[in-house]
N, C-alpha and C positions, 0 to 999 in steps of 0.2 A: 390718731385721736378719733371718737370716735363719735356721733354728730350727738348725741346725749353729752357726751362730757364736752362740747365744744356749747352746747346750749348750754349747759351748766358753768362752765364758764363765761358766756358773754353776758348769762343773768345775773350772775354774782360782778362782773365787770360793769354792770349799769346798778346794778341795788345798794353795794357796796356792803352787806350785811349776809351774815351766812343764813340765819334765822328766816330770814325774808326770803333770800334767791331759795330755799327748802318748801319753804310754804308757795310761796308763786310758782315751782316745778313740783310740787306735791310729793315732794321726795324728804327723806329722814336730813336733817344736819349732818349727820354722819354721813351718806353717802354725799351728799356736797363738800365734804374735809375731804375726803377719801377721795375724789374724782383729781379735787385739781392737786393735789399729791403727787399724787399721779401723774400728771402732767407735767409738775416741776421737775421728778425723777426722771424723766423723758428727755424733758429740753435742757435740762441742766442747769437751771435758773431758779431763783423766783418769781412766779408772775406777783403775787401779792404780800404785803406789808401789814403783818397782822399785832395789831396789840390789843391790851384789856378793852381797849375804849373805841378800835375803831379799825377798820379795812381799807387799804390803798393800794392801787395798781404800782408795779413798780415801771421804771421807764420799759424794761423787756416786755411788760404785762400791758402796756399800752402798744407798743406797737404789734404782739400779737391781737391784741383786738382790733385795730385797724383793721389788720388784713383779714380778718376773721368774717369782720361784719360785713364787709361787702363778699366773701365767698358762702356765708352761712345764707344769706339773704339770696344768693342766688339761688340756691340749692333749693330752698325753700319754695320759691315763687316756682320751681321745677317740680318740684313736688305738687305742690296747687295746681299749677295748670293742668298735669298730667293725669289727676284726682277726675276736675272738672271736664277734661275730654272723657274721660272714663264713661260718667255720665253724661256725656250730650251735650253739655255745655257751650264748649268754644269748638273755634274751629270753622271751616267753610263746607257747605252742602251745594251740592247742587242739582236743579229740580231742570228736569229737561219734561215737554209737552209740547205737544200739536198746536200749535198758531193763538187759539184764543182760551185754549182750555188752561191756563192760570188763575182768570177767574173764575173756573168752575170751582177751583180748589181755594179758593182767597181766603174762606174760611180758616184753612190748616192750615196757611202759610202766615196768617197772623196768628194761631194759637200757638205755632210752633216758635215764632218769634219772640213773643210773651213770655214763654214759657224757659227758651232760651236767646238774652236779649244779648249775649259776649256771639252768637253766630254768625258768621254769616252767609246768607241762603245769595245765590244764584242762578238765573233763570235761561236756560238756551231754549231754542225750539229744536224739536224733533222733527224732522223731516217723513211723511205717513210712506213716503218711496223706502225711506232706510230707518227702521224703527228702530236697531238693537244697533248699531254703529257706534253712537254717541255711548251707549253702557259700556260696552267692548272697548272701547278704546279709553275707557278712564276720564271723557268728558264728562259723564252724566252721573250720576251718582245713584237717582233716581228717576225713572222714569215714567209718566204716566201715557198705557200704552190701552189701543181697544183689545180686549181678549176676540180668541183664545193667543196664548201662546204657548208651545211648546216647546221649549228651548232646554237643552240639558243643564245649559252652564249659567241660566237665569232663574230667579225665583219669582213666584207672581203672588202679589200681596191680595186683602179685601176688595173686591167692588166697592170703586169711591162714590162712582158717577155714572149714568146714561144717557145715551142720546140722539134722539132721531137722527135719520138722513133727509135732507130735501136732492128734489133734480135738480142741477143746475144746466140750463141750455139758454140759446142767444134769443135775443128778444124777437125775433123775428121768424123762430124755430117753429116748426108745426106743433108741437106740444105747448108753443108757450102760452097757447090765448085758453089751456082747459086751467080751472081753476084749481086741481090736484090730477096727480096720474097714479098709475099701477106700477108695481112691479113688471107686470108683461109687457110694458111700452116699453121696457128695455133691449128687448129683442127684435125691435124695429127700428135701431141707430145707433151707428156705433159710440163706445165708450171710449173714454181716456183708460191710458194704460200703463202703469206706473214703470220707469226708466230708473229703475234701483234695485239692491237684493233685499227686498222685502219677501219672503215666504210665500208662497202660491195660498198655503191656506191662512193667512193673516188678512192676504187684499179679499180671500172670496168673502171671510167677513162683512165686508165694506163692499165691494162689489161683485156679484156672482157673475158665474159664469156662465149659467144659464137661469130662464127665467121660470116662475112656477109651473109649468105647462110643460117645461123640459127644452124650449128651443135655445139655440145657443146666445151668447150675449155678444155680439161681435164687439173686437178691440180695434181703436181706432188708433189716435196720435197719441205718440208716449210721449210723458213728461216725468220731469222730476219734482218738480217744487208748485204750488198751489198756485204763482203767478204764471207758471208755464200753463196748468190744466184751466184757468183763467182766460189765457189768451188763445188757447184751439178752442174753449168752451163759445166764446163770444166768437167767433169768427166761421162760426156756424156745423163745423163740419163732425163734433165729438158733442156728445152731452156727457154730464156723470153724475151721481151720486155725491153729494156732500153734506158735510156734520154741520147740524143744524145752526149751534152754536157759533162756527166760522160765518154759515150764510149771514147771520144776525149783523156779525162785524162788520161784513164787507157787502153792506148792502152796494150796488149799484148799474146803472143807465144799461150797461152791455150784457149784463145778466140777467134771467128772470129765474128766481125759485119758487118751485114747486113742489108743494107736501107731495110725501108717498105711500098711499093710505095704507099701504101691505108691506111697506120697506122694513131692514130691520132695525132694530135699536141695537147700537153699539155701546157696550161696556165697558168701562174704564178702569184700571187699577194699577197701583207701585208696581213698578219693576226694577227690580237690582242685581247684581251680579253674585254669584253664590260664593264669591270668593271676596266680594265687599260688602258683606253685612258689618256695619262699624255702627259703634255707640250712634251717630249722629242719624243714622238712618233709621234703627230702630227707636228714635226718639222722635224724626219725621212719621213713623208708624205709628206710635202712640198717638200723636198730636191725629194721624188721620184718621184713627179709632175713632178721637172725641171730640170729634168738629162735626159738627152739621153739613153737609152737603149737598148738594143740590142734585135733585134726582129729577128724570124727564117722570113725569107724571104727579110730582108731589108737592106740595105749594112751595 
């Protein structure tokens, strides 16, 4: 049977009128005679009890619709759902980002929501030691990463966002009583030095390796994660570069931050796997096309 002649029959099975179940399927009377005909020559029965005056299910003809209705109904919500992921709709996303930069994007994560409210979004943090881990391993779905990247098996979306770097060193550091430093005081104490497979040229984005002058930038204690570069930061022996945005979050007693009047701005943008471009993510992309974003420099 075939899911036209089983909607043709569960219409005519609730209207009880062939003129009606024709018009509510926008089909001729004659193909609604003709369908379940058809169907009776099949099953070897009658499903309906026709006379001058009136249409009845017979006892075979109800409980083919029993069964019906609850397999036609399934089929159906399978169909819809599967419509509705097409576009973007349903479904789970998931948005992976550095420590506080969710709110840089709040904007896109409520249009995106708005826009599709059956979603549901996800939030992990990125680790800045292992940026492309979480996409590769099918945690992340998207990613908001600082450029550049160059990665074969990843794609890089629009510039959402930028964002200074501040120094961060222990309150008691010889740089901490000037009220901004250079770029070149980098080359007079060592840095944190990230303990993960992050790309050589991803961290020199974020922290060089040498300073404008050309001297080297020496690497001090490695860390993995922002509380490790935290705790050799305050404990005097590493200073480092950090995202403006982070400092904001975690203002406190054992850190001092300071601007870098020559440091650079790092750029932010989607990253996804070129093997997982799915409805939901180019529908996260749309929504980051048409959201407002918060840029360093612009009110």
């Amino acid at each position: 049977m075939e899911l036209r002649d089983i909607e043709i029959f569960l219409t005519l099975a609730a209207e009880l009128h062939f003129g009606r179940t024709a018009e509510r399927l926008r089909v001729s009377q004659a193909r609604v005679s003709q369908s379940i005909k058809q169907q009776e020559r099949r099953i070897g029965g009658a499903l309906f009890e026709r006379t001058s005056r009136s249409v009845r299910l017979t006892p075979l003809g109800e409980r083919l619709r029993a069964r019906l209705d609850v397999g036609y109904g399934e089929i159906m919500a399978g169909l819809d759902e599967a419509a509705a992921t097409a576009r973007g709709q349903v479904g789970t996303l998931t948005i992976g980002t550095f420590d506080a930069h969710a709110q840089e994007i709040a904007a896109v994560l409520d249009l995106f929501r708005q826009r599709h409210p059956q979603c549901e979004v996800r939030m992990r943090e990125i680790l800045p030691t292992d940026p492309f881990g979480g996409l590769r391993s099918g945690r992340v779905d998207v990613g908001l990463l600082w450029l550049p990247v160059r990665e074969p098996d990843l794609v890089v979306g629009p510039e959402l966002f930028t964002e200074p770097l501040v120094l961060a060193v222990a309150p008691d550091h010889p740089l901490a009583g000037r009220g901004q430093v250079e770029m070149e005081d980098l080359g007079d104490y060592p840095v944190v030095y990230p303990d993960g497979p992050v790309p050589d040229y991803v961290w020199e984005a974020h922290t060089a390796s040498v300073t404008p002058a050309g001297r080297p930038i020496r690497s001090g204690a490695t860390v993995t994660t922002l509380a490790e570069a935290f705790a050799a930061i305050s404990a005097g022996g590493v200073i480092s570069p950090i995202g403006s945005y982070t400092a904001a979050s975690r203002l406190r007693r054992d850190i001092t931050f300071l601007p870098i009047i020559d440091g650079p701005i790092m750029r932010y943008a989607p990253v996804w796997r070129s093997t997982g471009e799915t409805p939901l993510v180019r529908a996260f992309l749309r929504a980051a096309g048409d959201a407002p974003v918060h840029t360093h420099g612009a009110a």
